[in-house]
N, C-alpha and C positions, 0 to 999 in steps of 0.2 A: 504494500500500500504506500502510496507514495506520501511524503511526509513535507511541510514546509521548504524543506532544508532543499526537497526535489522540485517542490515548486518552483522556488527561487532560483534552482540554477536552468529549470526550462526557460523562466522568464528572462533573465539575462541572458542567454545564448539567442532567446528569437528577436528579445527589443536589440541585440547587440547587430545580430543580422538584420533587422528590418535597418536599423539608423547604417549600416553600411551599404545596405540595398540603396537607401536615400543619396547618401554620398555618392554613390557610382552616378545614379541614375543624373545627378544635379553637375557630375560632369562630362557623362556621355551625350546630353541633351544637347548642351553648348557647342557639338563639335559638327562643323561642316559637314562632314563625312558621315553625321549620325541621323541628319535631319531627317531623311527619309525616312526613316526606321521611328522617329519620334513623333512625327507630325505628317503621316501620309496622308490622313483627311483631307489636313488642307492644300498637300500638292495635288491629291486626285479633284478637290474642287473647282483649280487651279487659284487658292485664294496664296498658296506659297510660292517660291520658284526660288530654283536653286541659284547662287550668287555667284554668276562667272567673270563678276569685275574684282576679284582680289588682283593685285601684284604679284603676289607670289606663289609659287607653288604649293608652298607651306600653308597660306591661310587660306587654304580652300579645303582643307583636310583639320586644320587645328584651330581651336579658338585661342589667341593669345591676347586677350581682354582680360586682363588679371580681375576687373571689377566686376565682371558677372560670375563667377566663381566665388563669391562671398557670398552674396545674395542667393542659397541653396536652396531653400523654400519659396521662393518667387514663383513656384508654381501653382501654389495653395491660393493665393490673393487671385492669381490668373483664370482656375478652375470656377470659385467662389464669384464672380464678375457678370458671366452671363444671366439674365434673369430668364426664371424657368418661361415665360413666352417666348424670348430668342435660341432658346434651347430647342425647341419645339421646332422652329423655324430654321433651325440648324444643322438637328439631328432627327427631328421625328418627332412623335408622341411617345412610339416605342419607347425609344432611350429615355425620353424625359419621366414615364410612369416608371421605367423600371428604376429610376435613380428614385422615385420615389418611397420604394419597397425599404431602403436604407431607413430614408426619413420615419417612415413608419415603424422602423422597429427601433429609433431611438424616443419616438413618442410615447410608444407604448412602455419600453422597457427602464428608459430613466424615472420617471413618478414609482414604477414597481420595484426597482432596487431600492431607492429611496426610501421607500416606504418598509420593505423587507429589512434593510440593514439596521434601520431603528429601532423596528417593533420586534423581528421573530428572529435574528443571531440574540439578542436579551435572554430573549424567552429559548432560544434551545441551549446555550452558553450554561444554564442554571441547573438545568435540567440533572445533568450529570450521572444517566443511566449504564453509558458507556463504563463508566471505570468501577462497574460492578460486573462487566461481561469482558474483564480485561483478559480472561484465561478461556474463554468462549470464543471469541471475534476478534479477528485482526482490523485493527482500527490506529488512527493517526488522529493526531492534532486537529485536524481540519476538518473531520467527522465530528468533533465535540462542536460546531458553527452548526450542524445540521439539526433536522429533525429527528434521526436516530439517537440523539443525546435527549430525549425527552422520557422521562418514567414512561411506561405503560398504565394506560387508566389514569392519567393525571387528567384534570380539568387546561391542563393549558393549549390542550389542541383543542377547544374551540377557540382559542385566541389564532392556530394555524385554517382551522376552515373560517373564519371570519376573513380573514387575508383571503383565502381563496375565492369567497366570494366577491370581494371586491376587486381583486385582479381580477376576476373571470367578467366582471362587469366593465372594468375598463377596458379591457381589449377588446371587447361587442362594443362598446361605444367611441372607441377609436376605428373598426374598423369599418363603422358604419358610414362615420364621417370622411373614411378615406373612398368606402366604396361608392359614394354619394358623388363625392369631388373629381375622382377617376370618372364615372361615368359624366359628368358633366363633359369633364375635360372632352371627351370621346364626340358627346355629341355635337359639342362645340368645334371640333375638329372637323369634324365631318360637312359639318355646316356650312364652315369658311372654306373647306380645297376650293379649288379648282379644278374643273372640268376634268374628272379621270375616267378611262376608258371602262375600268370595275365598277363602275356606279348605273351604267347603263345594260352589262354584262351579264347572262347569267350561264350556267355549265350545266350542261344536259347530260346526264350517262343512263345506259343502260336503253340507249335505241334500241326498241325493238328492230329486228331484220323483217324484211317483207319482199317476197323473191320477185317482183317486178319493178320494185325502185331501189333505185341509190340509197344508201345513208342521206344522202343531202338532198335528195327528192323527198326522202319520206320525214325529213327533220323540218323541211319547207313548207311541206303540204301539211304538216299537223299545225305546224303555227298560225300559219296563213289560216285555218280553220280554228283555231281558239285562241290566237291571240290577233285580229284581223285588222284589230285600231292599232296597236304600238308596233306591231313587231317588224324591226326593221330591217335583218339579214343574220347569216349565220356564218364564223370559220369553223369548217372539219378540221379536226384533229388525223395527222397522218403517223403513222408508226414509221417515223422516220431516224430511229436510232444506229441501224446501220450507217445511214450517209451520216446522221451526225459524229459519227466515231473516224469515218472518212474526210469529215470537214478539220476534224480536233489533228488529223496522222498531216493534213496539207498546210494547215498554218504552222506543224515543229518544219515540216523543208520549207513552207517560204519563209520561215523564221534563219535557218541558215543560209538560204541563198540571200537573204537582204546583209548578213553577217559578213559573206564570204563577199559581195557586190563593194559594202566598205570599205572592206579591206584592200581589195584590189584599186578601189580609187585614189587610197589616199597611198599606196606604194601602187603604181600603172606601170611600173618597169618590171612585175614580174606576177604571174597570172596565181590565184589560188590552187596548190593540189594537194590530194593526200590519196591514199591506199583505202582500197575498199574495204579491204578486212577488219578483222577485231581489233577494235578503240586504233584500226590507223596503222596496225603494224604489218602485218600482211596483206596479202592482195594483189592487184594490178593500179598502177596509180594513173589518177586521173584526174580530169581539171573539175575542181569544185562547182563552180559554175555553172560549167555543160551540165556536168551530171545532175544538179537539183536539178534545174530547169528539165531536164530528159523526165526523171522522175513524177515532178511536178507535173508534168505533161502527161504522165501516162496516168497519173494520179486523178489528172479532170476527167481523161475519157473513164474511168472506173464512175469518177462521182455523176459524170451525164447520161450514164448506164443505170446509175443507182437512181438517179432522183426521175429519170422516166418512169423506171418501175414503180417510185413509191407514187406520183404523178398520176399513171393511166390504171393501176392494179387496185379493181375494187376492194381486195379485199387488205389495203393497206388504208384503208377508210376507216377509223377506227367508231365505235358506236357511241362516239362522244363529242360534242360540239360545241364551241361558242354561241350560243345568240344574243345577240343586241336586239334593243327597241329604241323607242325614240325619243323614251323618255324615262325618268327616276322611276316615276310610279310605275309604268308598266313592264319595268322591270324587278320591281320588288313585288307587286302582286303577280307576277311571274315564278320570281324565288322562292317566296315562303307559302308557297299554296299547292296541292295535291294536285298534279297535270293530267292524271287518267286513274281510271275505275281499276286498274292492276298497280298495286301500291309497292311493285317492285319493277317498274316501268316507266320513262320518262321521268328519272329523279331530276332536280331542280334543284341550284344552291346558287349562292352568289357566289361569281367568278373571283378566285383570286385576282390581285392586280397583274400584271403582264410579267413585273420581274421576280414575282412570288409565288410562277407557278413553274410546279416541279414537271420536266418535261416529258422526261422517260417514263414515268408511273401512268401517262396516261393511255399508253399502249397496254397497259393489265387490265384484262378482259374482269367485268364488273363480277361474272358469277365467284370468280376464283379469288377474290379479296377475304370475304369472310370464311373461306378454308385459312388463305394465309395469315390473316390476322391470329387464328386460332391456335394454326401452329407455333406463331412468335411468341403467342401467350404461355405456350407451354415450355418454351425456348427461355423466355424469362423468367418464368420458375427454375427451371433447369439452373439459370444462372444466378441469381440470387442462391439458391440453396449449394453450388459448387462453393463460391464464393466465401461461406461461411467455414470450409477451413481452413482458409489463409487469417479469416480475419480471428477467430480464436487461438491459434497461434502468435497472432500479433498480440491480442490481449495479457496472453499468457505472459510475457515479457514485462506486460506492464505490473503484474502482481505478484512480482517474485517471493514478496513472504509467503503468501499462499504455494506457491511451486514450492517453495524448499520442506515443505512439510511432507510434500508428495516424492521427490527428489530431493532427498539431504544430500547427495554429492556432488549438486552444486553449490551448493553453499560458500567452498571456498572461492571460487569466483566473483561469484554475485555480492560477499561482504565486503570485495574492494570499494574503496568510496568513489572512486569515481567512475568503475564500472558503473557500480549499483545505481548512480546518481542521472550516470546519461541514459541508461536501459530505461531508466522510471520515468523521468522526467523530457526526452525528450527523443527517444528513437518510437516510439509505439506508433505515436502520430504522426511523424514524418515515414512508416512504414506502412502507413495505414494511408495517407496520403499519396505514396507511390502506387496505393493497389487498385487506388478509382480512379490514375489519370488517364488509364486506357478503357476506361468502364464508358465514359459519352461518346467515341469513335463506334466503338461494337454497340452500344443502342442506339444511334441513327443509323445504323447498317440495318439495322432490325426493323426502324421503322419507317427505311425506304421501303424496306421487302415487302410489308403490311399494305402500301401500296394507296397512302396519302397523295393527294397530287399539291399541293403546297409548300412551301417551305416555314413557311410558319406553321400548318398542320405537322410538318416531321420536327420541328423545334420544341410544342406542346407535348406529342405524342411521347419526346425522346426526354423530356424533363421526368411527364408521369411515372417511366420506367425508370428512370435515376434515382425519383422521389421515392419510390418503394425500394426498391435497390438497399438506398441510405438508412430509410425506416429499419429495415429489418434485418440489414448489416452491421449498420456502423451504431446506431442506436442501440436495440432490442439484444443483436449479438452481443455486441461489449456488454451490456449491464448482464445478462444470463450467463456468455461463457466468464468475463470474468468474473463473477459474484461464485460460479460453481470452483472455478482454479480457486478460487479465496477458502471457500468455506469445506473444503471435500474432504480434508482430514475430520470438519467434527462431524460434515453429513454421516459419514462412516463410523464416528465413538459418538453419536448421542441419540438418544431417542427418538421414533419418525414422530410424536408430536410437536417437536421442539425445531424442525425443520423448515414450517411456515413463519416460526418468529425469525429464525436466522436471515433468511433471504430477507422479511423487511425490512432489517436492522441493515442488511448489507447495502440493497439499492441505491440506496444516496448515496453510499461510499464511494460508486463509481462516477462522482463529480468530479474526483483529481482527474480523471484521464481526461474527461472531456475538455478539463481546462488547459490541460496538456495539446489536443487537440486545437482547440481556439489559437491557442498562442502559436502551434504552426502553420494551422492552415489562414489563420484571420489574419494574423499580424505578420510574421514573415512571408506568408502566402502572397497577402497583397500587396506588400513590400516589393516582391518580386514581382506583380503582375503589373505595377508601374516601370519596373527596369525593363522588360522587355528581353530580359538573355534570350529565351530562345529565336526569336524573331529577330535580333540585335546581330545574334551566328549566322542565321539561316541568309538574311539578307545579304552579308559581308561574303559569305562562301556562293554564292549564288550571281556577285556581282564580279566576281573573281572568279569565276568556273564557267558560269552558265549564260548569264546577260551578253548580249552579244547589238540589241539594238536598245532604243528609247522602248520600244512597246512592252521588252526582257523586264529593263528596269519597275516600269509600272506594275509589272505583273508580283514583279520581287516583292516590292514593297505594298502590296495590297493588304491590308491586316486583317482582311474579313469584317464580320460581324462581330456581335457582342459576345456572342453566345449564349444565348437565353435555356438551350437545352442543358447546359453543365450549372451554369451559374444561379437557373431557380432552384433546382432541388438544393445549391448548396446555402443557399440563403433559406430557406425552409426549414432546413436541420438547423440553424441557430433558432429560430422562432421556436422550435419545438423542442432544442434543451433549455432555452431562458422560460418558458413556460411551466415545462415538467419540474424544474430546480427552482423555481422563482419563491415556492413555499418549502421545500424539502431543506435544499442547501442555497440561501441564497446568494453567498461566497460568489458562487460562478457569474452574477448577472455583471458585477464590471465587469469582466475576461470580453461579455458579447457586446457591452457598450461599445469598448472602444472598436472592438472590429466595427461595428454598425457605421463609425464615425469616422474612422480611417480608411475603410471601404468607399465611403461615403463619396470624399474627398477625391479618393484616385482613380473610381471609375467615372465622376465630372468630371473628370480631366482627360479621359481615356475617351471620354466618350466625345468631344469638344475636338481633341484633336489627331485621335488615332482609326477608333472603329470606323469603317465604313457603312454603312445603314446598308443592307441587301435588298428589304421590302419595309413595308409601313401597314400592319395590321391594326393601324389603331386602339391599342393597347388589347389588344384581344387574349391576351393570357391571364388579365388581372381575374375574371374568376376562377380562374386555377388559383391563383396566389390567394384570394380569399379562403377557397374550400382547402387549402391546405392548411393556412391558419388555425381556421376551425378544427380541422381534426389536431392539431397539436394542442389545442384547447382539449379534444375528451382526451386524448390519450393522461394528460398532466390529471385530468381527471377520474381518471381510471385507476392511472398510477399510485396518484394520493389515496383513493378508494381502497386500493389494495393496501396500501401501507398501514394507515391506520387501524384497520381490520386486525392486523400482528399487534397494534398496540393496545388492545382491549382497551379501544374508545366506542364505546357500546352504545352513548349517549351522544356521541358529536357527529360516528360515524355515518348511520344513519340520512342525517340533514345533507350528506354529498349528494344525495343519489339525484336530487331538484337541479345540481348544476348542471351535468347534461343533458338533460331532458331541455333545461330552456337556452344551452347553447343551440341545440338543433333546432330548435324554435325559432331561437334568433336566425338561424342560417337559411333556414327554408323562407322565412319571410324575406330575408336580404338578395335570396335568391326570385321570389317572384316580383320583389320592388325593383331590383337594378340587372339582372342578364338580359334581360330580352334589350336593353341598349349594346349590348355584347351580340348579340344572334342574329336579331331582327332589325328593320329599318323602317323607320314609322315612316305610315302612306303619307300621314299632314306634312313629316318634313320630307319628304321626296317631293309633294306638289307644291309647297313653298317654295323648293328649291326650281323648280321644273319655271313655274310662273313667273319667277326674278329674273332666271335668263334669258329667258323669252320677250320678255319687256326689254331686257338691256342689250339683248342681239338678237333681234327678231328675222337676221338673215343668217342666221346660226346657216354652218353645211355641215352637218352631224355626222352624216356619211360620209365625208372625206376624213373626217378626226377620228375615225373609228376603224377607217379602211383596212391596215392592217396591222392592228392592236392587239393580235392573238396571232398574227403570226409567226410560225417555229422561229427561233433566235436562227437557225441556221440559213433559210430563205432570205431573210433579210442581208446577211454577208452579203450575198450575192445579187442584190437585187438592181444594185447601183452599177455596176460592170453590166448587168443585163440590159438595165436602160440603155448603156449609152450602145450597146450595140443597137439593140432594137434603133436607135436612131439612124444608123447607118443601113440599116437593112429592111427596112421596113417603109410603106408609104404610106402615111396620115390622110384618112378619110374622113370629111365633115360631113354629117349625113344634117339634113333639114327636115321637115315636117313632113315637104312631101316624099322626099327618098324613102325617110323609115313607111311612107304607105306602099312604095312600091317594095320595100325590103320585106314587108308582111305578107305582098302578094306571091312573091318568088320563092318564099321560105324553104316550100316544099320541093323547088326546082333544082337549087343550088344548094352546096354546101360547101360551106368559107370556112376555111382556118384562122382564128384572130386571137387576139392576145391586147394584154391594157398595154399603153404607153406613157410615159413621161408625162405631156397632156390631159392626163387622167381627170384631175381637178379642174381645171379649166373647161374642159369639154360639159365636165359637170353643171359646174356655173352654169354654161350653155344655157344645157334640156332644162335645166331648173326654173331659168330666167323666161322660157321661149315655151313650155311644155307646159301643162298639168299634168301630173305622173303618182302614176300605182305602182311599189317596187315590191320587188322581192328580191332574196337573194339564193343564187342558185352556184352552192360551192359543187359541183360535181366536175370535176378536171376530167376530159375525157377528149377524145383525135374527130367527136363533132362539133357542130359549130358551136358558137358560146359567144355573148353580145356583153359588150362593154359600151361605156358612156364615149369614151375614145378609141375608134376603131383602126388596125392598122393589119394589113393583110400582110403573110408569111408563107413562106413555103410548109411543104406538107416535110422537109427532111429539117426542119428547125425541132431544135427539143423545147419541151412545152415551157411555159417561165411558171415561178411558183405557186404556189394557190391563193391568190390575192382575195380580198372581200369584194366579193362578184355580185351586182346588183343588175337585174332584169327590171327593164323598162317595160311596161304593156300599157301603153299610147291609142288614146283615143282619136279618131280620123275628125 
């Protein structure tokens, strides 16, 4: 059991590391050379740029400004400057709600230590049951601060559930007030965007097939019959993941032909070559140059083979669709409403936004999801239950008085002091910390599989499996395995009824680790999550190995996201030991203040000037973050429930049982007041919003802003190389009122090959300005004809151009 003395030298080794984490970090910031790596938000914004007017060589790489190197916390006043609207405006909602997950748990938890440190260490300090069970129970100094130093059957644990009730009261009336203010925020967000393509969007899966039409015939013809006022056109979804594995193999060779084109330019007296063979050393050698470009060459006819196929092949049509309307409302009365009498048919949701939808998942056929979901399920059991024993073994380490009773011959070992000191105090947690950084890679791989199409649905998805992961690893495990390694010499010498009093007496014991924990993972953890090591190496060996153009570097220094899949379940796990400890032991609640507060600090500053935002869900994860709360709310109530029960508190125990009952109370009300601003989209503010724009741009062209807002990231690469040939190869056809009469006469005589052109928009303008017009949209890509606003005739040996949002004119004479 660890002892003050171990306390002390955890605390001094983590503050000693976090304050030299701070030092590094305050002069690797400083350095020319590091910028990227500190501040890539604002190069990728372009609000930074790199400083190529030094003089010398030297200060382009070194900061030798002896005056910014004092000023080492200058970063704290900088973080601390934005106010949370410019935050908003900078980085998201996302980022701004989740920075406020901090706030929230220094709200709730500073009035609760405060109130714990005065009123219940008095009241367990007094107590003094412990040194009656000094030959029973391994116990330390810091267990007498607990609730397990309290007599059994004293009256003083209604003084502990009194506390409980009023903690269990303030954290429902904090979290009311946060989920109140989050949801505001949310609608308030939503209300101000501007015009985004997901507001109008919604995602259709599970087309039924019907053997005489297309997917996009029969996705066309259902809309056009039940949704006949809004609905404005549709993109198919194509299983286009071969070519996009084809497009990822063609940008690494034009990445070294652009590498090796350099090179030759700025040395022209001598041409690039190397050996074809392994990393360059065998082979036939051959000029760099020639050969990408040969490659590259052979590379497009593969990719114009592939994208024909995926192009003209029904059945690379996948049973899932974009459609737009024309407006907010009838697309959310689109979204949230049952589309047909078979309620596993024409499902309906709102469309993620364009860079939040996950691409590959939507080629997994809708029946085979809830097989795979099923098996992940059991996959994650699997791994939670593997799991647990590395993490008992870790514990064991942390309770080596209990081990040596089980193994006296380590003893010699273990009573070294400074073995004993670092084993206890500071290796459990940092090995317990090594064992989940590979834990959120293998659960987003889990809940690609599962077959989310989102990236904010696999970020939610890959939290919840983290969040139980943690619950029942790092929580549940440590307190059972190590409370059983503690007590299993008396489980074995004392009587089975004296076994339920042991475990309660033990429970709280296992606060030192946790606080052992904290200190690694809160305080040096994010210590280190401001320096940046790994991403500080990976950029430097990457800029020196691998970069070879400007687009290399970009790529280098991209720092991702936040990570909302790692970083909620681990802010959870403090809500849920400061909760469960808050009446037991409440020693632990500084350990989590200061994390709350130092976190606090370096993810606003991480987030200001590092993370890159991916998507913008609109804080769509806070009701996760709330229902987790709550359940760390009963479990702290469970927990306590059981403990007293060992203390033959016969008369106080009792009164616990009302605190769960009306946290669920509280949750299920908090849940019907405030999610459906999470889920759903009120019709009033969709036609508020719908009537403003229309008033302020009453020549809106919705259809051209919409054109193509869903289409695959890969089609668009190429979309601009395609125009401009079409401009050289193609002739621009103005059709007028009367042509399209004669075009509707001949329809059945001719058939023309056409494709949209560069004019697209304009042409639009045109029919718009000069037409009355009924549209629909007709994505079916196929070698008959196919009518655009701007028409431009081709030969029949041209390959087709992407699947653009195809809208059908039917023109009244």
């Amino acid at each position: 059991m660890a002892t003050l003395e171990d306390l002390g030298v955890s605390a001094f080794i983590n503050i000693l590391g976090a304050f030299v984490f701070l030092i590094l970090f305050a002069v690797l910031r400083i350095q020319p050379v590091n910028d990227r790596v500190y501040f890539p938000k604002l190069y990728l914004a372009g609000k930074r740029q790199h400083d190529h007017s030094a003089r010398s060589a030297v200060r382009r790489f070194v900061n030798l400004n002896v005056c910014t190197y004092i000023t080492f916390l200058s970063w704290v006043p900088g973080a601390l400057r934005m106010t949370e609207n410019e935050l908003v405006a900078h980085a998201g909602l996302d980022s701004a709600v989740y920075l406020r997950i901090y706030t929230l748990g220094l709200k709730i938890f500073l009035p609760i230590a405060a109130l714990a440190l005065l009123v219940l260490i008095p009241v367990n300090v007094s107590g003094g049951t412990l040194l009656g069970l000094r030959k029973e129970v391994v116990f330390s100094n810091i267990d007498k601060l607990s609730i397990s130093n309290v007599n059994p059957g004293s009256n003083r644990f209604f003084i502990h559930l009194l506390m409980a009730y009023v903690f269990t009261f303030w954290v429902c009336f904090m979290l009311y007030k946060e989920y109140s203010n989050v949801a505001f925020m949310r609608l308030h967000f939503l209300a101000s965007q501007k015009r985004r393509a997901d507001q109008f969007t919604v995602i259709v899966r599970n087309i039924p097939r019907i053997s005489s039409h297309s997917t996009s015939e029969t996705v066309d013809e259902f809309f056009r019959r039940n949704h006949p006022d809004h609905y404005l056109g549709q993109q198919p979804v194509y299983n286009a993941n071969r070519y996009a594995k084809l497009v990822k193999k063609k940008e690494r060779l034009q990445n070294w032909l652009d590498y090796y084109q350099l090179k030759f330019e700025r040395h022209p007296e001598k041409r690039p070559t190397r050996r074809t063979g392994c990393f360059g050393f065998c082979g036939r050698e051959v000029d760099q140059i020639d050969y990408y470009r040969a490659r590259i060459s052979e590379l497009e006819r593969k990719m114009a083979s592939e994208r024909q196929k995926v192009l003209n092949d029904p059945k690379a049509i996948m049973p899932v669709s974009f459609v737009t309307f024309d407006s907010r409302w009838g697309a959310a009365v689109c979204a949230q409403t049952q589309q047909s009498k078979n309620p596993t048919q024409w499902l309906t949701d709102w469309a993620p936004e364009p860079r939040d939808v996950y691409w590959q998942n939507l080629a997994i056929p809708f029946f085979s999801l809830s097989i795979r979901r099923f098996l992940i399920s059991v996959a994650v059991f699997a791994l939670v239950f593997f799991y647990m024993i590395p993490i008992t073994f870790v514990q064991s380490l942390a309770n080596l008085e209990g081990l040596e009773k089980v193994a006296p011959f380590l003893k010699p070992v273990i009573e070294v002091n400074v073995v004993k000191s670092f084993l206890q105090g500071f290796l459990p947690g940092l090995a317990l910390k090594i064992f989940l950084y590979i834990l959120p890679t293998v659960l987003m791989i889990m809940s690609k599989v599962e077959g989310y199409v989102s990236l904010s649905s696999l970020e939610r998805r890959t939290a919840s499996k983290y969040y139980y992961f943690m619950l029942v690893n790092v929580f549940l495990g440590s307190i059972i395995a190590g409370t059983a390694f503690e007590q299993l010499y008396y489980f074995l010498h004392q009587p089975p009824t004296q076994i339920p009093r042991t475990i309660g007496v033990g429970i709280p014991m296992k606060a030192t680790f946790f606080m052992t924990y904290i200190m690694v993972d809160g305080w040096a953890g994010i210590a280190n999550e401001i320096l940046r090591v790994k991403p500080l190496v990976i950029y430097h060996l990457k800029n020196m190995f691998i970069v070879k153009t400007e687009r290399d570097r970009e790529r280098a220094m991209d720092p991702g996201s936040i990570g909302l899949g790692e970083n909620l379940p681990s802010l959870q796990l403090y809500f849920l030991l400061g909760l469960v400890y808050a009446v037991v032991t409440p020693l632990l609640l500084p350990f989590i203040i200061i994390f709350f507060a130092f976190a606090f600090l370096v993810y606003r500053h991480q987030i200001i000037n590092v993370y890159n935002q991916e998507y913008e869900s609109a804080a769509a994860f806070w009701p996760q973050v709330h229902s987790r709360i709550i359940a760390s709310l009963l479990i702290s109530h469970v927990t306590l429930f059981g403990l007293m029960s060992t203390k033959k508190a016969a008369y106080s125990t009792p009164l616990l049982i009302f605190l769960p009952l009306l946290t669920i109370w509280f949750h299920k009300y908090c849940k019907s007041r405030f999610e459906p601003a999470f889920r759903k989209y009120p019709l009033e503010e969709a036609m508020e919003k719908d009537n403003m724009e229309h008033a302020s741009e009453p020549n809106l062209n919705l259809k051209s802003f919409l054109a193509n807002a869903y289409l695959h990231p890969i089609f668009h690469l190429f979309e601009e190389p395609a125009k401009e040939e079409e401009s050289q190869e193609t002739v621009e056809v103005r059709i007028d009122k009367a042509q399209q009469q004669q075009q509707q006469q001949h329809h059945h005589q001719e058939e023309t090959h056409v494709r949209s052109s560069s004019q697209y928009h304009h042409e639009e303008s045109h029919f718009r300005s000069t037409h009355e017009t009924h549209y629909h949209h007709e994505s079916h890509v196929s070698r008959s004809t196919q009518y655009h606003e701007g028409i431009h005739v081709r030969s029949d040996t041209d390959s087709p151009s992407p699947p653009h949002f195809i809208y059908h004119y039917d023109i009244q004479p």
